[in-house]
C-alpha positions in Angstrom: -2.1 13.9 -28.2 -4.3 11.3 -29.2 -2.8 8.2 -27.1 -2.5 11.1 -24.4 -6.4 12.0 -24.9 -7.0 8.1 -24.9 -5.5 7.0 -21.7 -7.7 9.7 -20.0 -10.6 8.6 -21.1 -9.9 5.5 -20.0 -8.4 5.8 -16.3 -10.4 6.0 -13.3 -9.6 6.5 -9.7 -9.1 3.0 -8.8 -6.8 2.4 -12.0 -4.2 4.5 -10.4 -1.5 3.4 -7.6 -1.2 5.2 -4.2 1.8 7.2 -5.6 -0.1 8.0 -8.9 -2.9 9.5 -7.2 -1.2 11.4 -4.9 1.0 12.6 -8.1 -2.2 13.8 -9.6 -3.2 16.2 -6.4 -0.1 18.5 -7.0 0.6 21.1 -9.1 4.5 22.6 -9.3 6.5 25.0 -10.9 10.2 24.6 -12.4 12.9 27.3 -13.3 13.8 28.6 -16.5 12.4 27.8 -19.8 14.1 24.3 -20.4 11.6 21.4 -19.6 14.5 19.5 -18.0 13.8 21.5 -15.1 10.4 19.7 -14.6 11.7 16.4 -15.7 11.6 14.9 -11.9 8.2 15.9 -11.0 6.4 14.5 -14.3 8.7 11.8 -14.1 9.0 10.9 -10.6 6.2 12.5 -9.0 3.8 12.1 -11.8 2.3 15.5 -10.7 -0.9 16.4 -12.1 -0.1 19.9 -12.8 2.1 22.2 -14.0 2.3 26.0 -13.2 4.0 28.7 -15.6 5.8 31.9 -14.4 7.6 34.7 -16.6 10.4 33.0 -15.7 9.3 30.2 -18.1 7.4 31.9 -21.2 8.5 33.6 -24.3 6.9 34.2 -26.9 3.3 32.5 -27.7 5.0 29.9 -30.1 8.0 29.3 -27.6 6.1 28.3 -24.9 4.0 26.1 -27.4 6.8 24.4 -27.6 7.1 24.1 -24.1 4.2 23.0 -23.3 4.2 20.2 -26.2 7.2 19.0 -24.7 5.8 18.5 -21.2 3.2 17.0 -22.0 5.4 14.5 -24.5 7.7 14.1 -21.4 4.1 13.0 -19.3 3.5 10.3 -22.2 6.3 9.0 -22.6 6.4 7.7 -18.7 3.3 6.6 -19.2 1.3 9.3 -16.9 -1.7 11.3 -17.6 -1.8 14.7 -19.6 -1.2 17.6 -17.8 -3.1 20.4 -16.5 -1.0 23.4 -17.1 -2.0 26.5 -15.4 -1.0 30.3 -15.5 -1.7 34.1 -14.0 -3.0 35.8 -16.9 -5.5 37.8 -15.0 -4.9 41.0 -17.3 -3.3 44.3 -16.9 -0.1 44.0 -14.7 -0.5 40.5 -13.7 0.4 38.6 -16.6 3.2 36.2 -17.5 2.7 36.1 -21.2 3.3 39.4 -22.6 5.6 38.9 -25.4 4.6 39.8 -29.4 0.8 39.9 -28.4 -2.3 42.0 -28.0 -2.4 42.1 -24.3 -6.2 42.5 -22.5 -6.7 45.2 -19.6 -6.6 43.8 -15.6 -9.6 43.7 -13.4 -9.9 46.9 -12.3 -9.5 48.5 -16.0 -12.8 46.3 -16.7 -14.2 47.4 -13.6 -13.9 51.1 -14.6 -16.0 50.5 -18.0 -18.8 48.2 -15.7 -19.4 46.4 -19.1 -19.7 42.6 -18.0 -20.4 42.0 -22.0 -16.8 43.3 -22.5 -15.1 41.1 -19.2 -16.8 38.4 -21.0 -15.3 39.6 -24.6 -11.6 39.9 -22.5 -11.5 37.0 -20.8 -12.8 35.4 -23.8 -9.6 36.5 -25.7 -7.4 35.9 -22.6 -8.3 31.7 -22.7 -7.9 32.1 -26.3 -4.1 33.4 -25.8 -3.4 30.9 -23.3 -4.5 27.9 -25.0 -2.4 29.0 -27.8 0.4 28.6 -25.8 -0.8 25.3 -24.8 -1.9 26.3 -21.3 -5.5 25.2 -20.3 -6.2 27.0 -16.7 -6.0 30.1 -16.5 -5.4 31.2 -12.1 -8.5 34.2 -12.4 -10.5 35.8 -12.3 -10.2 37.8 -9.4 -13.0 37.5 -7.0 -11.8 39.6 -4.2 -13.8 42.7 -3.5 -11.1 45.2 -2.8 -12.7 47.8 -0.2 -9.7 48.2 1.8 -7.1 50.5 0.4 -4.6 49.7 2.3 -4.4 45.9 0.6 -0.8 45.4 -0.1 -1.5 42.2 -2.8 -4.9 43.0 -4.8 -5.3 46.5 -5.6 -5.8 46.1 -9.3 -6.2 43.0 -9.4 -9.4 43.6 -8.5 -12.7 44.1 -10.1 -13.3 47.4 -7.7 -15.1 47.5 -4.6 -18.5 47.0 -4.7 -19.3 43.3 -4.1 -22.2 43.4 -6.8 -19.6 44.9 -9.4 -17.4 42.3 -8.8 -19.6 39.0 -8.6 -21.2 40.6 -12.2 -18.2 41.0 -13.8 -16.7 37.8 -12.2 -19.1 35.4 -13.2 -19.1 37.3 -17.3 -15.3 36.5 -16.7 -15.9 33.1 -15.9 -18.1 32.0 -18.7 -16.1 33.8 -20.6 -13.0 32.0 -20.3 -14.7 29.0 -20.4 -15.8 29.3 -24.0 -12.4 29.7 -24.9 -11.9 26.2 -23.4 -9.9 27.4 -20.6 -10.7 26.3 -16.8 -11.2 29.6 -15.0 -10.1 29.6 -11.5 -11.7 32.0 -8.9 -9.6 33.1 -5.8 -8.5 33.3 -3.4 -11.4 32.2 -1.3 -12.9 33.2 0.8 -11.9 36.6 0.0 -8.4 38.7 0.2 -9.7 42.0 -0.7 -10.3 43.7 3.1 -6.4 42.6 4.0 -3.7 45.3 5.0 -1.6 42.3 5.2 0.3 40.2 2.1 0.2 36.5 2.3 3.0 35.9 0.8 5.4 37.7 3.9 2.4 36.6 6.6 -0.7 35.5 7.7 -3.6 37.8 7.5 -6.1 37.5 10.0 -9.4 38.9 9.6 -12.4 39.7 12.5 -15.2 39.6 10.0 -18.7 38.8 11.0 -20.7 35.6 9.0 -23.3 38.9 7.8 -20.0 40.9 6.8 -18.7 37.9 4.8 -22.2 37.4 2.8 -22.6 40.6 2.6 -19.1 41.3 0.6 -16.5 38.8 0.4 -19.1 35.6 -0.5 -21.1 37.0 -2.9 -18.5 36.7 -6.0 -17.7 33.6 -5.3 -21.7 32.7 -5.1 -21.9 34.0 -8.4 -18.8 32.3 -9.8 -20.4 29.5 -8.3 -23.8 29.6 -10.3 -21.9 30.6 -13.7 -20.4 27.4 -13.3 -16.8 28.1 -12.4 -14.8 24.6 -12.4 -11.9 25.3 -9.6 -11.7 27.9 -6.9 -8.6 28.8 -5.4 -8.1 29.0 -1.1 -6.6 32.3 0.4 -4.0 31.9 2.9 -6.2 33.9 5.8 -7.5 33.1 9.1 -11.1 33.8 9.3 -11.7 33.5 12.7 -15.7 33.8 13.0 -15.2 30.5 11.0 -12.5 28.8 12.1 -10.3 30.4 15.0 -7.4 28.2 14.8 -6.2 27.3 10.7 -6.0 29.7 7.9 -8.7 28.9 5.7 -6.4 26.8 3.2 -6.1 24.4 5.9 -9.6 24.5 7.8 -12.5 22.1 7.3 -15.0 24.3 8.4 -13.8 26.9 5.5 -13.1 24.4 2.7 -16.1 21.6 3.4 -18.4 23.1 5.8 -18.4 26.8 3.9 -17.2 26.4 0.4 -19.0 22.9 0.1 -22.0 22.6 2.4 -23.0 26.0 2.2 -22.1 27.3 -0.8 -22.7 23.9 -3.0 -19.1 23.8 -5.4 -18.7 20.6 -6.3 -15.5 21.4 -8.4 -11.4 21.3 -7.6 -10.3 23.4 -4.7 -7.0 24.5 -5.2 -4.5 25.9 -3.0 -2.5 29.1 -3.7 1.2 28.3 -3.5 2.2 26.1 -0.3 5.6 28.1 0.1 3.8 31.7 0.9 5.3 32.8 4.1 1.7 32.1 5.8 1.7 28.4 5.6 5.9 27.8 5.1 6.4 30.1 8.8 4.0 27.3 10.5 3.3 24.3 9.7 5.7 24.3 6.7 5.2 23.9 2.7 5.3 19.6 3.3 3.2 19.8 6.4 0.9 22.1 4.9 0.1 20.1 2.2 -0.8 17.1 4.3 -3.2 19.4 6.1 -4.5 21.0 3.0 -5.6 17.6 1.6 -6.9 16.6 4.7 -9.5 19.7 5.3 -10.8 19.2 1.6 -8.8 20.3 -1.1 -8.0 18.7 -3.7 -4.8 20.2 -5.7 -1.8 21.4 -3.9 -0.2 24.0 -5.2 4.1 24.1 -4.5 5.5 26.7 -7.2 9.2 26.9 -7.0 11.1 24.5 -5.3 11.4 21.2 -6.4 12.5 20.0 -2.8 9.7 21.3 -1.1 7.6 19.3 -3.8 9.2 15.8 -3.1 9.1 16.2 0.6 5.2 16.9 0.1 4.5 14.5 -2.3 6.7 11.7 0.3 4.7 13.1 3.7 1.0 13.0 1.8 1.6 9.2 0.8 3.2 8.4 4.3 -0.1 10.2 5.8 -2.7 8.3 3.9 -1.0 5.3 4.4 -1.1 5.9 8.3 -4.8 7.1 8.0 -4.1 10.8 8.5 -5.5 11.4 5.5 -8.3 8.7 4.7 -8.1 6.9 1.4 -11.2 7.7 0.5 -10.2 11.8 0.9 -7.7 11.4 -1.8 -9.3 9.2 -3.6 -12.2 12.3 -3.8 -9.7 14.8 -4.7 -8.5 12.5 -7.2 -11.4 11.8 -8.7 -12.6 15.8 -9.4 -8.9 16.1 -10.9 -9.5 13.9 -13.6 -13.2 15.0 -14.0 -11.8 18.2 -14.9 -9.0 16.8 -17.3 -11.8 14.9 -18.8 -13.8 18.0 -19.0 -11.0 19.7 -21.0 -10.0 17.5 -22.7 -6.1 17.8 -22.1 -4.2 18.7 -23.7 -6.5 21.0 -25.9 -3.9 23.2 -27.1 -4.9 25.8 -30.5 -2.5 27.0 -33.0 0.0 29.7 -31.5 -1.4 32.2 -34.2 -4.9 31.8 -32.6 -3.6 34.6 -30.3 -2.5 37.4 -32.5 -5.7 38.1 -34.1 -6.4 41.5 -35.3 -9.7 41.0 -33.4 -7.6 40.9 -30.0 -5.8 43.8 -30.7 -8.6 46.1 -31.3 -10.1 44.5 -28.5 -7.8 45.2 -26.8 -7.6 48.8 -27.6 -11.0 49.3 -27.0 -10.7 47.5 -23.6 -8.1 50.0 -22.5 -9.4 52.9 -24.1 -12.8 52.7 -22.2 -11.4 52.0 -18.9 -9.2 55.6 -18.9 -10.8 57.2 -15.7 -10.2 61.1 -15.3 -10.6 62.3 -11.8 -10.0 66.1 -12.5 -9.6 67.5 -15.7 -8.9 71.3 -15.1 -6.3 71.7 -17.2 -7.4 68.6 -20.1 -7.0 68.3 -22.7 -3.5 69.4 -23.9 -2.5 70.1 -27.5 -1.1 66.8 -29.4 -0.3 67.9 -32.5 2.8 69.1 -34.4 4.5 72.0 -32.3 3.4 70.8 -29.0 6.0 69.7 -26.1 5.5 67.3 -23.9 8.2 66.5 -20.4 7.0 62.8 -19.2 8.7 62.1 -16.0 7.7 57.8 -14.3 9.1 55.4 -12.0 9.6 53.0 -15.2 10.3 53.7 -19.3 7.5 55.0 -20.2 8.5 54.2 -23.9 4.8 53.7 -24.9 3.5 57.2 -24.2 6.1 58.7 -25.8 5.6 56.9 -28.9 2.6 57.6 -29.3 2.6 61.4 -28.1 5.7 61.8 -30.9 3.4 59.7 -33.1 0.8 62.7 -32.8 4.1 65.4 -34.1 4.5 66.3 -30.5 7.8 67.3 -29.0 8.5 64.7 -26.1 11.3 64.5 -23.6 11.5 61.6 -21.0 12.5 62.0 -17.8 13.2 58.6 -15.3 12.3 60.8 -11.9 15.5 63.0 -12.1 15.5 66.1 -9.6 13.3 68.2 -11.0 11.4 69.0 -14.0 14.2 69.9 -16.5 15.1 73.3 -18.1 12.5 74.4 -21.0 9.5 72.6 -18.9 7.3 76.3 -18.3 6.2 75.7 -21.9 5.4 72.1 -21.8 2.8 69.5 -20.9 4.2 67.8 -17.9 3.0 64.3 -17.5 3.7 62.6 -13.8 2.9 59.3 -14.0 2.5 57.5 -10.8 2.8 54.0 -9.3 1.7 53.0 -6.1 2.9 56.4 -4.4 0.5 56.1 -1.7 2.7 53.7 -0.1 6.4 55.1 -1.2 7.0 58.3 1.1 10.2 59.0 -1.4 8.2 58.3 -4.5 5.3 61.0 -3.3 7.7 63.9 -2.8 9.3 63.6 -5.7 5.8 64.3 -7.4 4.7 66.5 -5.1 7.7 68.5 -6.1 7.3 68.4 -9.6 3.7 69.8 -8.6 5.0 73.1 -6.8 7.2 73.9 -9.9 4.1 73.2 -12.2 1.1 73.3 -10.2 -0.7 72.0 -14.1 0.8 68.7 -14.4 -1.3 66.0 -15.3 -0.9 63.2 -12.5 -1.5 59.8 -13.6 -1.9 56.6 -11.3 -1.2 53.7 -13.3 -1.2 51.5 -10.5 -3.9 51.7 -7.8 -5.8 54.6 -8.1 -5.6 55.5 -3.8 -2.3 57.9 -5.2 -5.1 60.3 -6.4 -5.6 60.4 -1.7 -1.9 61.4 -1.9 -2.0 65.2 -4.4 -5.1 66.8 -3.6 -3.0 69.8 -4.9 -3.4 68.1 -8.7 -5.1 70.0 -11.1 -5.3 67.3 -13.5 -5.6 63.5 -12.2 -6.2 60.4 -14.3 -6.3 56.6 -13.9 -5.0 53.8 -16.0 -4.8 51.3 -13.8 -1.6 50.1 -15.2 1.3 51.1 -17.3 1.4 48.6 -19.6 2.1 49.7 -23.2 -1.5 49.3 -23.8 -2.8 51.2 -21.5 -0.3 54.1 -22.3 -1.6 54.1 -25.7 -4.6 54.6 -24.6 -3.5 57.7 -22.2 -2.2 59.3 -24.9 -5.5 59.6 -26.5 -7.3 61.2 -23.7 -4.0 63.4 -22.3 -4.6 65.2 -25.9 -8.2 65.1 -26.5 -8.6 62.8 -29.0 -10.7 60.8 -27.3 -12.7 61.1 -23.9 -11.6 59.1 -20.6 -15.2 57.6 -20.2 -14.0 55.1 -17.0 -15.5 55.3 -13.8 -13.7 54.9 -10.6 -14.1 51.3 -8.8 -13.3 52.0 -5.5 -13.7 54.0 -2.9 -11.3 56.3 -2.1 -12.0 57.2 1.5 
């Protein structure tokens, strides 16, 4: 760590070759958990960065471990220490989630409006990660989410209201960053109003300059002023801005918008270069060129370790033909390192930091506060000994059972079999939901659990639009996710224990 730490403070932009900087402008992901698998790139490429998926966590002290190991395999070939990023925006975006006290999502936060408690969250979320030896964490979320059709967000939202968001944005920010984790806000300049995923296509969006101030800017000009050190681009063309490029690749979006008119002087990072809306046309290596070339300044290329050589060979063939001008990567470069400086990577903390008793009740409280009842005609139910409960979900919903039969309840689980099971007239039946509003096959099957008992308790624990879907529900709650957590939580307010106190963060209409 120290030689590592040393070296950094050290190096500047001019120490570096061609193929060193233009190591240090990408960030790439490798399969499995074995850091062999990223051997090449910190090796070879002398990338920059380093991005984690489930696919490469375990537990907090196994990915430790991993991450100790990277960044010894970055010293040893004598490059720089590593910025190693993750998704761990909360709720069901996370890719650590094993033997830990896991924090609500955005739109659980949004639902309590406490920015004191985003800050407390994301606060403990930086905390986790840096356990693990991460030190940027991809979030918060600063898309306002006021379109509910939006295939990718949903959730992952704050809610949305614009002035909900940027609040509890910018608390998210700061809070992350006294955890010593970079926060990154995305996906600029705003994928909330979508009905189209960037990761199967490229969503183009009409918006007026007064619309985009109005909603989609104003997070990020908040993120901005609480100091937020990296901003991820969204793969959408915005074309009152630039007609022609998605706004990863457009000048006008990344220096004439993000630069010029909103001021951020910090790293702008792609999202992942092999999305269908930049891999269709012009291509992952292509893309990257361009990407550098309209002003940002990491790259990001998350799975396929051909795609990151051909980019990494066609950025240093374009700078040395003048495509890309010197002194653009040399800029890039420069607010890479300024940030590795900042952090001083690696910073990691001791795994344990991030199984606190603190986090947990945090964490219960978090999830607790967020629960968001809709309709409550036929709330609470009976929990104690002698009650029966018939829980029918998409998913095991091993959580709520525990902690109904914790209560002395009677529970039997039901993966969405035909119907609701013999013995049911006398029971509490619990639909949970997820994302029926867009599953014609998953919304009848509720909708006939409904007609043969019209006082089931429906609960979304995805996006809250399924409440759009049963108007005929009696009973409707939101949890926003159905994470063990949250389910816990549920439990509390299904049987009166404790009162859903969340308020909606959307509209539903």
């Amino acid at each position: 760590m120290t030689t590592l730490n040393a070296r950094l403070r050290e190096v500047e932009v001019n120490d570096l070759s061609l193929p060193e900087k233009v190591g240090q402008v990408l960030m790439v992901g490798f399969a499995g958990k074995d850091a062999e698998g990223a051997r090449d790139a910190i090796v070879n490429l002398k990338v920059g960065g380093i991005i984690y998926f489930a696919r490469n966590t375990g537990s907090i002290p196994e990915t430790a471990t991993l991450s100790q190991t990277l960044q010894d395999m970055a010293a040893a070939c004598g490059s720089l220490p590593l910025l190693i990023s993750i998704d761990q925006e909360g709720g069901p975006v996370v890719r650590l989630d094993r033997g830990l006290p896991l924090m609500p999502g955005p739109m659980s936060l949004g639902a309590t409006g406490d920015p004191d408690l985003a800050f407390k969250v994301a606060r403990a979320t930086g905390t986790q990660v840096r356990a693990a030896g991460i030190n940027i964490n991809l979030a918060p979320v600063l898309d306002a989410n006021d379109n509910p059709a939006n295939p990718v967000i949903g959730v992952r939202s704050f809610g949305s209201d614009p002035s909900l968001v940027e609040t509890l944005g910018a608390a998210a920010v700061k809070g992350f960053m006294s955890a010593g984790v970079a926060p990154v806000g995305k996906h600029f300049p705003g994928h909330g109003n979508t009905s189209v995923d960037s990761h199967f296509d490229l969503p183009v969006l009409p918006h007026t300059m007064e619309r985009l101030e109005e909603v989609e800017l104003r997070p990020f000009r908040a993120a901005i002023r609480a100091g937020v050190p990296a901003i991820m681009t969204a793969h959408i063309l915005f074309s009152v801005i630039d007609p022609e490029r998605p706004a990863t690749l457009s000048e006008p979006v990344l220096q004439g918008l993000l630069r010029r008119a909103l001021g951020f002087q910090g790293v702008i990072m792609t999202d992942c270069m092999e999305m269908d809306a930049i891999s269709k046309n012009p291509g992952t290596a292509r893309g990257a060129v361009l990407a550098l070339k309209a002003g940002a300044d990491m790259v990001l290329i998350s799975h396929t370790s051909r795609y990151q050589r051909e980019a990494y060979e066609m950025i240093v063939e374009a700078v040395r033909t003048g495509e890309i001008p010197l002194s653009r990567l040399d800029d890039a470069v420069r607010r890479v390192l300024s940030m590795k400086k900042a952090l001083k990577v690696p910073n990691p903390l001791p795994p344990d930091a991030a199984l606190t008793e603190e986090f947990r009740r945090l964490s219960a409280e978090a999830h607790l506060r967020s629960i968001t009842v809709l309709k409550d005609d036929t709330l609470p139910r009976p929990g104690g000994p002698g009650s029966r409960f018939v829980i029918h979900s998409p998913y095991p919903a091993t959580a709520l059972v525990e902690a109904l039969t914790r209560r002395g309840a009677q529970v039997v689980h039901r993966i969405y079999e035909g119907d609701t099971g013999s013995g049911s007239h006398d029971a509490t039946v619990v639909v949970l939901t997820q994302n029926a509003w867009k599953d014609a096959e998953h919304a009848a099957h509720v909708k006939s659990i409904l007609q043969e008992k019209p006082d089931a308790i429906v609960v979304a624990t995805r996006d809250p639009y399924d409440f759009r879907v049963f108007p005929e529900a009696r009973s409707f709650i939101c949890s926003y996710s159905h994470r063990p957590e949250a389910l816990q939580a549920l439990a509390e307010v299904i049987t009166g224990a404790a009162p859903g106190k969340g308020k909606l963060p959307v509209m539903l209409q």
